[in-house]
C-alpha positions in Angstrom: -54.5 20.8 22.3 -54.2 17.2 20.8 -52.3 16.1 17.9 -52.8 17.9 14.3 -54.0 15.9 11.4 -53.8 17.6 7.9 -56.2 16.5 5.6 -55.2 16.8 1.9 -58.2 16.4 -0.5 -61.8 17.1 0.6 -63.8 15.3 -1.2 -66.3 12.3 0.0 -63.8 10.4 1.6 -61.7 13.4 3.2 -64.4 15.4 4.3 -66.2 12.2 5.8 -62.9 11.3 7.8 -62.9 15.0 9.1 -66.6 14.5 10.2 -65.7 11.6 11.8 -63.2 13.3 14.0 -65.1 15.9 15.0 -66.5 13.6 17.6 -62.6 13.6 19.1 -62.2 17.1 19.0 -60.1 16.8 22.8 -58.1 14.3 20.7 -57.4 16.1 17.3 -57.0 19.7 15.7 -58.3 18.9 12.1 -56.5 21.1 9.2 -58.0 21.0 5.8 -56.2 21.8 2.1 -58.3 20.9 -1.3 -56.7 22.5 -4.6 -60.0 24.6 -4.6 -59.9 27.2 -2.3 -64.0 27.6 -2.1 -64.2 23.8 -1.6 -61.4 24.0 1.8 -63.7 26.6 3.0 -66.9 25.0 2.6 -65.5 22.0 4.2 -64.6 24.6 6.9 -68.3 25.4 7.3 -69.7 22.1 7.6 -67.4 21.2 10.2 -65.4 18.6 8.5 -61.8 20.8 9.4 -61.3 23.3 12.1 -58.9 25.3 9.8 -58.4 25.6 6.1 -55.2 26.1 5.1 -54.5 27.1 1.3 -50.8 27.1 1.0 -50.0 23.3 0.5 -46.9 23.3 2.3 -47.7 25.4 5.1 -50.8 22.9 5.5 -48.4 19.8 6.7 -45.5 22.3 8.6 -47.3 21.3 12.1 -49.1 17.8 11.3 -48.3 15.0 13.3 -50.1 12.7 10.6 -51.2 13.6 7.1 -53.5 12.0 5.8 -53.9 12.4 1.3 -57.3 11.7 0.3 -56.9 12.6 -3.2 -57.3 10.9 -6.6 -54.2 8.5 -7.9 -52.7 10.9 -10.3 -52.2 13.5 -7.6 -51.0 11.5 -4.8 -47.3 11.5 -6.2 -47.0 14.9 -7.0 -48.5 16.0 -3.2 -46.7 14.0 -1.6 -43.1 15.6 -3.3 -44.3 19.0 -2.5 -44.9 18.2 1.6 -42.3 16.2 1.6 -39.8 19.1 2.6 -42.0 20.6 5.1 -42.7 17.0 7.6 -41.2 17.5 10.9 -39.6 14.4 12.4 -42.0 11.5 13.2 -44.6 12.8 10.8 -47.0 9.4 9.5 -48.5 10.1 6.0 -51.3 7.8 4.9 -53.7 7.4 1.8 -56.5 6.2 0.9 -55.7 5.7 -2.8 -56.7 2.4 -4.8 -53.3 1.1 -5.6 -50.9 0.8 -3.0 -47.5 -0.9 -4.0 -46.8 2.0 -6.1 -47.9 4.9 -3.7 -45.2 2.5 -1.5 -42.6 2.9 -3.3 -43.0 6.7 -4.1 -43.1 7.1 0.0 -39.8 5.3 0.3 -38.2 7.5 -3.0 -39.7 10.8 -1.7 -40.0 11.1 2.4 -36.9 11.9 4.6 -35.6 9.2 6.7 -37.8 9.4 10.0 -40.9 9.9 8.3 -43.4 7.1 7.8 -46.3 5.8 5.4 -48.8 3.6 6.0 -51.7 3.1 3.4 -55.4 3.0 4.1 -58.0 1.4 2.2 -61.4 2.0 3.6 -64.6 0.3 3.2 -67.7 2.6 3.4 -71.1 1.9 5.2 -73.3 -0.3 3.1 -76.3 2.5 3.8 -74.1 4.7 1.8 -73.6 2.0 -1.3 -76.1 2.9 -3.5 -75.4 6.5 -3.6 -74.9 8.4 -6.6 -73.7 12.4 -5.0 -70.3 12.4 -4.8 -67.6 15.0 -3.5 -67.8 17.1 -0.3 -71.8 17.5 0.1 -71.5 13.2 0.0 -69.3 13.7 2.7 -71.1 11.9 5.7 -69.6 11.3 9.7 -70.5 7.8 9.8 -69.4 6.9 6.4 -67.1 4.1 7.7 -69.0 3.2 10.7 -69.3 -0.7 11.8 -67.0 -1.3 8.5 -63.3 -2.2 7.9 -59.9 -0.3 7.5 -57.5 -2.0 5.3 -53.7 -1.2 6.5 -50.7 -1.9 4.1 -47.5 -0.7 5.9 -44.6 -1.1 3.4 -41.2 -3.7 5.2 -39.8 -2.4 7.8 -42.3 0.4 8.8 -41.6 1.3 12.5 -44.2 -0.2 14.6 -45.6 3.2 15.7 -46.6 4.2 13.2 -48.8 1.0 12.4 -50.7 1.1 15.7 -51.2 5.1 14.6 -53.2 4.0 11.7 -54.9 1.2 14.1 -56.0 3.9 16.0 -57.4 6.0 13.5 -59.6 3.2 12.5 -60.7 2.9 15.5 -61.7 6.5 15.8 -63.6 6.3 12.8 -65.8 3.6 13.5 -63.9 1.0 11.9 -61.8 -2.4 12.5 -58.6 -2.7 11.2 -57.7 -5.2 8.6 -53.6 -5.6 8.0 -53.0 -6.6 4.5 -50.1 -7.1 1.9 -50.4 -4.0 -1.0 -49.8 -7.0 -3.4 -53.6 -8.5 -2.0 -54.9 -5.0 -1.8 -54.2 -4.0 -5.2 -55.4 -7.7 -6.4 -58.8 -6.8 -4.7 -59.6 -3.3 -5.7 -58.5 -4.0 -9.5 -61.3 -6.5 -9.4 -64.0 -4.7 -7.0 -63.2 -1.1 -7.7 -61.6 -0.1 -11.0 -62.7 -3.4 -13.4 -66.3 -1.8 -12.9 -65.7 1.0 -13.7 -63.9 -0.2 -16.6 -66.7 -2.1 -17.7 -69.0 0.5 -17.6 -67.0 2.7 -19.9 -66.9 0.0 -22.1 -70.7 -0.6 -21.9 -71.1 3.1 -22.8 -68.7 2.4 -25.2 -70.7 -0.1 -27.1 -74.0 1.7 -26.8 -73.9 5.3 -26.9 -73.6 7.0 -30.1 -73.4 3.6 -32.2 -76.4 3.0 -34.8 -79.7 2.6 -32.6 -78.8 4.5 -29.7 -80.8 7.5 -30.9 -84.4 5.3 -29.8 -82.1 3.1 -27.9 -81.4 5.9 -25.0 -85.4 6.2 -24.9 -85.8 2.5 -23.6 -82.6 2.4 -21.6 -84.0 1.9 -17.7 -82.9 0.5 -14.5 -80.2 -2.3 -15.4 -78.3 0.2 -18.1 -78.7 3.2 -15.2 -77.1 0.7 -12.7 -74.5 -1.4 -14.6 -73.2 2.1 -16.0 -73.4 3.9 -12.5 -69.6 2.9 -11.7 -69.0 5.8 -13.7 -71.5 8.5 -12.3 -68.4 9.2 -9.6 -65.9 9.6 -12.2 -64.8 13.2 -11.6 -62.2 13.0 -14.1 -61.2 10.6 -17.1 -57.2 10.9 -15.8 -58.0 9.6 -12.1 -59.3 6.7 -13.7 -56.4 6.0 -16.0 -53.9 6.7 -13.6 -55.2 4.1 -11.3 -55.5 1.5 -13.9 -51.7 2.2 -15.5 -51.1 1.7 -11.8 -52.4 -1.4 -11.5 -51.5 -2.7 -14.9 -51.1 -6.5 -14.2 -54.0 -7.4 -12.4 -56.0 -5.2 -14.3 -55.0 -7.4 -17.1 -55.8 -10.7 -15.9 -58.7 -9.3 -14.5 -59.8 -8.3 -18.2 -58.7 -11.6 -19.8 -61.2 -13.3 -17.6 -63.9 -11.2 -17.8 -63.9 -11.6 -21.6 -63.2 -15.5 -21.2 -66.4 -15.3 -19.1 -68.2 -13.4 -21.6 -66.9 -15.6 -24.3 -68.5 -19.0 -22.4 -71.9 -16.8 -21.9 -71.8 -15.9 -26.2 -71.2 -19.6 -27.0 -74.2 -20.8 -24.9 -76.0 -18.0 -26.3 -74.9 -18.8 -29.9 -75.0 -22.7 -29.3 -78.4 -22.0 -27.8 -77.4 -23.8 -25.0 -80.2 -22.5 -22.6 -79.8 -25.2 -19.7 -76.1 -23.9 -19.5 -76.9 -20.4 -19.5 -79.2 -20.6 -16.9 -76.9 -22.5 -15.0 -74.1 -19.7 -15.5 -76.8 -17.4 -14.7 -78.1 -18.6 -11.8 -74.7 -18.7 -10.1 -73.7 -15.1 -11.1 -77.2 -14.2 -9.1 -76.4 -16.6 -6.2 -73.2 -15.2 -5.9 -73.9 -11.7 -5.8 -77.0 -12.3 -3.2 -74.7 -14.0 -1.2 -71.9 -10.5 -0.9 -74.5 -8.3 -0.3 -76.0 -10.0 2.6 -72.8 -10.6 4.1 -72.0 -6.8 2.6 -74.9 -5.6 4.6 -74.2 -7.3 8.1 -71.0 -6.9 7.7 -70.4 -10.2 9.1 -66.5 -10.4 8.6 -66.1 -8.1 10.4 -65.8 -9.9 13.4 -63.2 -10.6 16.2 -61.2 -12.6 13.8 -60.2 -9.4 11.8 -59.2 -7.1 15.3 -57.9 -9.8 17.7 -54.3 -8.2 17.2 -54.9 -5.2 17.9 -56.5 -3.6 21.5 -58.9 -0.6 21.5 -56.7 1.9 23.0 -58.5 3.8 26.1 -59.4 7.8 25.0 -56.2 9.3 27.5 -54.0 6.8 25.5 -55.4 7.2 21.5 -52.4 8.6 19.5 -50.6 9.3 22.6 -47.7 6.8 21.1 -47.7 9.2 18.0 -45.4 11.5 20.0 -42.7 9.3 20.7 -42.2 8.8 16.8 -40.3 12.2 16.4 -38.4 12.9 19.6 -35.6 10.7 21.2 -36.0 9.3 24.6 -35.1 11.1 27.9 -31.7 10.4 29.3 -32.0 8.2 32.2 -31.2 9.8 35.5 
């Protein structure tokens, strides 16, 4: 029958994880719950799940992992209403943005013998430039050839780390082991200061004195530097991640305005031979990531020599002895 993993949240990320383990079907049952009924039942359709379930607790009762793919300022509320209902050995994981705090609401809210590991994971550069969002974005190969970010919190039992190994694995990805301190350092800056710029860009622009013939001119660099926000489902998800991740989004902030500060005194100065300079670096820099970006080069066996790609007979196999205690010796 293979191990049941609930998946909470089926949106693009969810519902792509489900896809992907719908190749492994002797492996895994695949349960579904999204706060919209219609949207657990689509996702039922597509063949992300193989059963929704719409009563949140009742979802988790059986799961030998659960897996929350859901925005920041649900995760701790979910994660108090399963908690109750996780049999012993149960692994929950996220795929939220911040990480130390999800952390430390694991260790306030889970029974003793029930573990969290945090997942961060990178999607397919084919898929970067996409603007659908939500379950019809939801793709099987959406991590494929990419990495996994794994933060296990001290003292997590071993287990449960190779579990979310594993998973990577089954999803077409390499596994990366990081500290949630790095993590959260690195999505502040490549995931919510975007996004925060946009909305500031939008900010500046729309609705201010000019914009009513300014929209009509606005092309492809306004479309694409305020894109960050075309997947912003809701205005709270963003804050919550942000209050989150308060410090770094901070010193992130001060230096983007110091760096906008050095580009306005060139500008003012009319320092041109500086500018371009400054210029000419920022467009170096970013041709640079997205080659790499695209072939993925890091990739490589430097990020996965610790850990072995477990044979298909032995893929979450381990999972089991997490909840039961050993045989007595005869």
């Amino acid at each position: 029958m293979g191990i049941q993993i609930t998946l909470i949240g089926l949106g693009q990320i969810g519902a792509s994880i489900g896809l992907a383990l719908g190749n492994h079907t002797e492996l895994v049952r695949r349960v579904g719950h999204d706060r919209e009924p219609e949207i657990s039942r689509h996702a039922e359709k597509l063949g992300a799940i193989d059963r929704a379930v719409l009563n949140l607790p009742a979802s988790v009762r059986d799961a030998d992992l659960v897996l929350l793919a859901l925005p920041m300022d649900q995760i701790r509320e979910t994660m108090a209403i399963i908690a109750p209902n996780l049999k012993e050995g149960t692994v929950v994981m996220d795929t939220g943005p911040v990480k130390e705090v999800v952390s430390s609401w694991a260790s306030e809210l889970l029974p003793a013998k029930r573990y969290y590991v945090g997942l961060t994971p990178v999607i397919n550069p084919a898929y970067l430039h996409g603007v659908d969002s939500g379950l019809e974005a939801a793709r099987a190969d959406m991590f494929q050839g990419g990495l996994i970010a794994i933060v296990a919190p001290p003292r997590t039992h071993s287990e449960a780390i190779k579990l979310a190994a594993d998973l990577t694995r089954l999803l077409g990805s390499s596994p990366l082991f990081i500290d949630p301190l790095e993590v959260d350092s690195m999505m502040a800056a490549t995931h919510l200061l975007p996004q925060i710029l946009a909305a500031a860009l939008l900010n500046a622009t729309v609705d201010q004195p000019g914009w009513r013939e300014g929209r009509k001119l606005a092309g492809r660099a306004f479309a694409e530097a305020t894109g960050p926000l075309v997947q912003l489902s809701e205005p709270q998800t963003l804050r919550a991640s942000v209050l989150f991740n308060r410090e770094n989004m901070l010193r992130l902030i001060d230096g983007t305005m110091a760096a906008l500060q050095a580009i306005r005194s060139d500008i003012q100065d009319e320092k041109g031979d500086a500018l371009e300079k400054r210029l000419e670096r920022a467009r170096q820099g970013r041709e640079k990531w997205w080659q790499q970006r695209q072939a993925n080069e890091w990739a490589g066996p430097e990020a996965t020599a610790s850990v072995e790609l477990p044979s298909t007979s032995e893929v979450f196999g381990r999972l089991f002895g997490l909840g039961r205690k050993p045989k007595d010796k005869k």
